[in-house]
N, C-alpha and C positions, 0 to 999 in steps of 0.2 A: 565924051559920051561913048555908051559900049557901042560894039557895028552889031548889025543884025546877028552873025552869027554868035555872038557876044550876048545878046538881049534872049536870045531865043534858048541858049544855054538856061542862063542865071532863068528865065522865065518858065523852063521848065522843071526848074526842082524847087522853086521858091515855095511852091504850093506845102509840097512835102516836107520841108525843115522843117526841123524843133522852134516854134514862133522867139525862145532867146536869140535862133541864128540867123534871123531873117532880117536884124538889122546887120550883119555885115556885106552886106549888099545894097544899102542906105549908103547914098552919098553923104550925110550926113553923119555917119555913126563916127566914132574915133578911133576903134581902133582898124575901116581901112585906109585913112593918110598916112597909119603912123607905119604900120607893117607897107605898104607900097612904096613909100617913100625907100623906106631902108633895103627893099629888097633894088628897089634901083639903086642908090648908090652900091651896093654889091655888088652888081652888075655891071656898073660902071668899074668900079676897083678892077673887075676881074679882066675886064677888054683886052684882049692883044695888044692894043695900043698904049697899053697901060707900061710905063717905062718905070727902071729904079728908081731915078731924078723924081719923078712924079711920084712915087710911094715913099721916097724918102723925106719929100716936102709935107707929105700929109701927117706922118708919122711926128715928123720935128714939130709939128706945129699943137703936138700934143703931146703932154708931160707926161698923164697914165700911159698912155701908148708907148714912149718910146721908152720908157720903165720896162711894160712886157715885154717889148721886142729885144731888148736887149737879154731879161732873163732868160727868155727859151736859146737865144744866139749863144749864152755862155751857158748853157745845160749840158751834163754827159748826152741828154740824148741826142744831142746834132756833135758831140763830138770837137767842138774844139784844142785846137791844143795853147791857144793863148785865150788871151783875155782881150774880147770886144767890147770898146767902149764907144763907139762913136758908129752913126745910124748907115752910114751908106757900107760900112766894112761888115755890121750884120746885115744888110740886106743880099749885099754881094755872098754872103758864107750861107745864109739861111736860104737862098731859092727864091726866086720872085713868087711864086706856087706859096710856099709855106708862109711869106710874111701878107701877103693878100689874106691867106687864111685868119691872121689875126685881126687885121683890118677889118675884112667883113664882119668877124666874130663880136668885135667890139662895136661896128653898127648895130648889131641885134639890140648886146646886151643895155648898151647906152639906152634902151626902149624901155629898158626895165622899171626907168620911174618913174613912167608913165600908170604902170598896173602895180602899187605897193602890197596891193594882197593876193596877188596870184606870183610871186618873184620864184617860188620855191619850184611850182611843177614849170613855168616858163624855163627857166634857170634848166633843173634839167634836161628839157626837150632840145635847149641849143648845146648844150654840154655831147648829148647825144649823138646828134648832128655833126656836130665837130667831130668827135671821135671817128662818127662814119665816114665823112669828110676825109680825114687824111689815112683809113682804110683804102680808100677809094686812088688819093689821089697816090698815094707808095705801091699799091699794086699799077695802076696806070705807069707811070715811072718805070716799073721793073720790067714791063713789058712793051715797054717805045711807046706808050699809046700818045697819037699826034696832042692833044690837047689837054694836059694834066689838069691844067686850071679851067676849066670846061666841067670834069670831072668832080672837083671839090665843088663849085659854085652847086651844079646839079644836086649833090649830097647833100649841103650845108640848108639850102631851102626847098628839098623833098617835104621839110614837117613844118610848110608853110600852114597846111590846113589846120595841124595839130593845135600850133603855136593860134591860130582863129579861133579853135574852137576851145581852148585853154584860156585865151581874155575871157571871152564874148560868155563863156558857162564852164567853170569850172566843175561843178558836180558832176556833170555830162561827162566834162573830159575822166575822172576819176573812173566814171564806169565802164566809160570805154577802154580805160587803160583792163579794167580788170577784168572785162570780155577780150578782150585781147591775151590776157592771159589763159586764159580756160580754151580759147578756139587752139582745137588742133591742127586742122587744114585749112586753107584763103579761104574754099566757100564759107564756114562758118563764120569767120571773122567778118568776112562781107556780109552776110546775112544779120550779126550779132549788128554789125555798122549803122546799118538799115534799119533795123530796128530804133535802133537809141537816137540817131542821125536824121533816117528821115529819107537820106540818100547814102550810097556807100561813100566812103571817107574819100576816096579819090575822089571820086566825083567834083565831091566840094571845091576839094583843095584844084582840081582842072579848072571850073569855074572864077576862081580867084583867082587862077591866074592867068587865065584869058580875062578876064576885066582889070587886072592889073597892068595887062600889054607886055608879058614876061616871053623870054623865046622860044620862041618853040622847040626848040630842043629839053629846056625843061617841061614844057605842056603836053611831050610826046609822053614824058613819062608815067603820065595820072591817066594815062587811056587805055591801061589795063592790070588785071592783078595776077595775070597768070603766072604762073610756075616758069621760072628758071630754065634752059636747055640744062641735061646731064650729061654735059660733054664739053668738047670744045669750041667756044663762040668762031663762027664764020665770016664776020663782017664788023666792020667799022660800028653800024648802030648797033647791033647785038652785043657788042665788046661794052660800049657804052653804056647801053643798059644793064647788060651783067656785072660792071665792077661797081657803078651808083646802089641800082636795087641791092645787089647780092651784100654790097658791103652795109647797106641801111639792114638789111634785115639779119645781117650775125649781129650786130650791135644790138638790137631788139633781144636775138636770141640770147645774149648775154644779159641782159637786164632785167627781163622777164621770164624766159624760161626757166624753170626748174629743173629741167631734165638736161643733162650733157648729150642728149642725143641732137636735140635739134641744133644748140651749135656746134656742133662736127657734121651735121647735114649744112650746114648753111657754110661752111668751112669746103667742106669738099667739093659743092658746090662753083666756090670761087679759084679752086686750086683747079679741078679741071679745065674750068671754060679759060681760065687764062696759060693754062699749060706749063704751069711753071714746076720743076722739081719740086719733091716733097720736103726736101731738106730748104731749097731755096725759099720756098711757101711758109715753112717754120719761121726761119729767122724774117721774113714778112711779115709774120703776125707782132711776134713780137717787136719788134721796130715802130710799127707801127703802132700798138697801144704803146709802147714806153711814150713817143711821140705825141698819141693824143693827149695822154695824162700830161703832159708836161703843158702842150698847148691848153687842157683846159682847167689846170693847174695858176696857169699866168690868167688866165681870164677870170681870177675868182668862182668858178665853177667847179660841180662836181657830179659822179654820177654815182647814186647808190640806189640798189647796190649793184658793182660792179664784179660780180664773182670771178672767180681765176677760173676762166675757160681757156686759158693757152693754150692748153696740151695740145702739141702738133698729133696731125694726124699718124694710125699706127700707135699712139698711145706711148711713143719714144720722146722722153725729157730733151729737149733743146740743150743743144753743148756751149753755147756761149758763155753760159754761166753756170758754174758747178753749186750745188747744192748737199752741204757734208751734213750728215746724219741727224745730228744733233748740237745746238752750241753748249750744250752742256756734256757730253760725248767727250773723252778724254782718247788723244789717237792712242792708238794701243802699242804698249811697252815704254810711254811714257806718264812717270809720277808725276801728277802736281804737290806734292808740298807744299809746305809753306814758304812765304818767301820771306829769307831774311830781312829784318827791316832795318838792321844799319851792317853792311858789309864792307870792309877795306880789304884794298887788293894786296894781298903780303908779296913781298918779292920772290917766295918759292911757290907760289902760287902753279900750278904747271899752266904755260901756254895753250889755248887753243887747239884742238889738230890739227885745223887746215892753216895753223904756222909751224906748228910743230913736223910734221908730216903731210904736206900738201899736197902733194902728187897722189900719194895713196888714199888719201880721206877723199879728194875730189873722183879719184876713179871708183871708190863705192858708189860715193852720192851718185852716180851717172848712172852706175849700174842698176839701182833701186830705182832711178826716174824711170832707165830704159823699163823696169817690169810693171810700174803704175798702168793697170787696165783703165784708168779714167780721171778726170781731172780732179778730184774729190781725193782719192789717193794720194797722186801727185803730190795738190798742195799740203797734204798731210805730211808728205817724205822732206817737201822743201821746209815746211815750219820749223818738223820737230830738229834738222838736222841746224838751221839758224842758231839754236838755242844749244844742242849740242853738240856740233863741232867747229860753228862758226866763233861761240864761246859767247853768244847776246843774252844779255841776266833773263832779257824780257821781250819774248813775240807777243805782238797781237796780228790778228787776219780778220779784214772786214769787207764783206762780198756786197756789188751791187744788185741790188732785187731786179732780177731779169727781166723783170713785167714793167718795174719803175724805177728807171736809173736816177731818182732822186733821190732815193733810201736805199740806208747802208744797212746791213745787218751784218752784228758780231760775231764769229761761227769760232774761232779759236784763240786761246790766248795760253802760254805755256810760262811760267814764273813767277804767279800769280793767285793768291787764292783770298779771299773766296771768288771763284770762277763770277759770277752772275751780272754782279755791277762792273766789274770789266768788259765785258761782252756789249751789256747794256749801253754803255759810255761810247765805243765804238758801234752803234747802231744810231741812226735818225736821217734828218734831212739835212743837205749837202747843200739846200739854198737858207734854207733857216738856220742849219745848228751847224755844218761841219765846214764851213768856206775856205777854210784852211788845208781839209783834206781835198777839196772841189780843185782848189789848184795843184795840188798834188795828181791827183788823177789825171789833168791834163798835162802831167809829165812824161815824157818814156822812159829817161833816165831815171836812178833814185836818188834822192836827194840826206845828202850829211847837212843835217841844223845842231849847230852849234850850241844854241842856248835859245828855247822853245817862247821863253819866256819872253823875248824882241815882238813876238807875233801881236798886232795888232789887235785890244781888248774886243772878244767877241766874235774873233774868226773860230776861234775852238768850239762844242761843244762845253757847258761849266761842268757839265757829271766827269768829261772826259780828262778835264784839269783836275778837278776835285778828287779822282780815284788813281788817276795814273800817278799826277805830279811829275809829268813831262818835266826834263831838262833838256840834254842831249839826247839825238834820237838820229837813225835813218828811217826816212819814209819812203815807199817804192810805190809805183803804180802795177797793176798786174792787167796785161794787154793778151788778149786773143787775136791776133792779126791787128788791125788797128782801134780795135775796141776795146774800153774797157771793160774789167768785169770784179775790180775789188782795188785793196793796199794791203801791203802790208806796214805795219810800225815793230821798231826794234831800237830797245834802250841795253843800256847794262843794268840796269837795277838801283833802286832806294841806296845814296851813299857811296856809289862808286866814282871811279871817275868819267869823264867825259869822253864819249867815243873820241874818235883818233881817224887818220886817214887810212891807218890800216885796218881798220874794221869797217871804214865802206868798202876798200878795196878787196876786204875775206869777200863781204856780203855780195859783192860785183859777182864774184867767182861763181856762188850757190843761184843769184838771179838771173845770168846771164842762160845757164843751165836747164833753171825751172821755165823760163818763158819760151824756150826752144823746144822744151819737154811740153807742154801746154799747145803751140800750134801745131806739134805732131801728132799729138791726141785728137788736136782738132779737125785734122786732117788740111791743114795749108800746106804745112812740109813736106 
């Protein structure tokens, strides 16, 4: 039974609800056992006391579960450098924080067949959530804060209300979503709430969760809508609520706003109060969305739309990952031609330069790295010189999308024409289409394959077999510090012969070069 302060709540807005939302406050209604239940075991998952041995019995004990856990544990976006197959070596690599995150995530959604015609706007509200979720808990993390998993729990069931008034009335929720879009500052949105609601949307969602018996630490947060401090948070609760709220509402800001002003308010907002460097705050953001995409990626979820708001504050592109002009952009002063389609290597063939003249072709290359103002250049000087002086028929360069290190995108390919479906072929997903390059990237070294064609049916891309016709090849990862951020592939061409050890060890000479040249652009070195 509710206590008094509990009855006297839920008794004084019950008047004023929309008569749809007045049974969720009915012990009898369904959807509150089903949303109570789940938001306890949440809360139980997240407990302090909650051990890996204990998350790793829950997770075993379930087949979809330890499917997703395993996929985000072998994603570029946590960075492996082997291959996790088994549940306590991803829990150990993943964070007790981040695998709770999916746990919890997957109580939500498992609720979902309970509402079969509301699955779409439910679906995205926890998608949401999540994303704000590990917003929350990577900035917590970067800045010591004592309880990271305190922080995601907070985040994950903030849209407790939502997710009530999303079964219980879905038209309601539609409009609110879209008064939400129109208000420009809290009063109006609170007022627009009022209106449609009955009572403002906190409110609700306070009252559900004082009759749900949720802690107080989440109940403190529904007790008000005001504004943000514009500075630096002072206190342990103030920290708290500035990284949950602040990070719920740039997700907002990215999903509903139109305007790039409001997420860079809501952006600034979280770079101040946690005091973290502009640069360190950059590579936060994006960490962090690479992260939730991934996370809400393995949970069958998604959130659209999600528009590319990364731009770090300042309006300066993030250097982790270079972004060259155009993949159709030919670097300059080199031809593509056509590529001969059957070539034999005559024996007056002239050598390579960097066998022919190695000292000197390697003291250029060094000297064009040393003048690359940016990484984009750079890997332009490393490509084209692969191809000529390293003497390889065939470069391709395929960058990971800085937002989503799940997708590759094609940006150079030189011995090759027609340009388009080579590029194309080297672009997709790395858990769906590219598995083969997936273990590549968690190489540092590059790797000499012999004969392409051993690889196991369906690790490749079919476009990428189908246009290249891979035989021999070197495949390289390309690392910023310890991240990744692309590959490259390097064949001799249609007909020729089979790389050799000495053209991994030319290719060793120009990579070893280019990746030293890349963390001194990046500024490690």
């Amino acid at each position: 039974m509710p206590s008094a302060t509990e009855s006297t709540l839920i008794d004084s807005i019950r008047p004023r609800l929309r008569p749809k939302l007045k049974p969720l406050f009915d012990e009898s209604g369904r959807c509150l056992p089903i949303l109570q239940s789940t938001c306890q075991q949440i809360l139980n998952d997240a407990d302090p006391q909650s051990t890996p041995d204990n998350l790793t019995q829950v997770i075993s004990r379930d087949h979809g579960l330890t499917c997703k856990v395993l996929q985000v544990a072998n994603s570029i976006a946590y960075s492996p450098r082997q291959t996790i197959s088994a549940i306590p070596h991803a829990v150990s690599w993943l964070g007790l924080d981040t695998v709770r995150a999916l746990v919890a995530t997957a109580h939500l959604v498992e609720q979902l067949h309970h509402w079969p015609t509301r699955q779409q706007e439910l679906r995205t509200l926890i998608a949401k959530s999540l994303v704000a979720a590990t917003y929350a808990n990577e900035l917590g993390t970067a800045i010591n804060y004592p309880q990271p998993s305190q922080l995601f729990t907070a985040a994950l069931l903030y849209s407790i209300g939502d997710l009530a008034i999303a079964y219980q009335d879905p038209d309601l929720f539609e409009a609110l979503q879209a008064a939400f879009r129109k208000a420009k500052h809290p009063a109006d949105r609170v007022s627009q709430e009022t209106r449609l609601i009955g009572v403002p949307r906190l409110t609700l969602a306070q009252a559900l969760a004082r009759l749900w018996k949720l802690p107080d630490y989440l109940v403190d947060l529904f007790d008000t809508v005001e504004e943000l401090p514009m500075g630096r948070w002072q206190s342990t609760p103030q920290t708290y609520r500035g990284l949950v709220v602040g990070s719920i509402r740039l997700v907002e800001a990215m999903t509903h706003s139109t305007s790039s002003t409001a997420v860079e308010d809501a952006k600034r907002t979280l770079q101040l109060g946690s005091g973290l460097s502009s640069r360190r705050f950059s590579d936060l953001m994006n960490q962090a969305m690479d992260r939730g995409r991934q996370l809400t990626r393995s949970m069958g979820l998604a959130i659209d739309p999600l528009h590319n708001s990364l731009m770090p504050l300042n309006g300066h592109q993030a250097t982790e990952a270079p972004v060259l002009q155009s993949s159709t952009t030919s670097i300059p002063g080199e031809d593509h031609g056509p590529a001969p389609s059957k070539v034999s290597l005559s024996r007056d063939e002239p050598p390579a330069p960097i066998r022919n003249n190695p000292f000197e072709t390697l003291q250029v290359f060094q000297n064009s790295l040393q003048g690359a103002i940016d990484l984009n250049s750079l890997l332009g000087i490393f490509i084209q010189s692969l191809q000529r002086d390293a003497g390889l028929g065939r470069v391709g360069l395929t960058l990971l999308n800085p937002h989503d290190s799940d997708l590759l995108i094609g940006k150079l390919a030189l011995g090759v024409t027609p340009l388009a479906p080579y590029l194309s072929s080297l672009s997709g997903s790395l858990s769906r289409e590219h598995s083969f390059f997936l273990s590549i990237l968690k190489r540092v070294e590059p790797l000499l394959v012999p004969n392409l064609s051993d690889q196991p049916t369906g690790s490749m891309k079919q476009e990428f077999v189908d246009v290249w016709h891979p035989t021999s090849a070197i495949l390289a990862p390309l690392r910023v510090g310890v991240r990744p951020i692309g590959l490259v592939y390097c064949d001799r061409g249609p007909g020729r012969p089979p790389m050799q050890p000495q053209d991994y060890q030319a290719f060793q000479l120009f990579f070893a070069q280019t990746t030293l040249g890349m963390n001194r652009l990046a500024g490690i070195l």
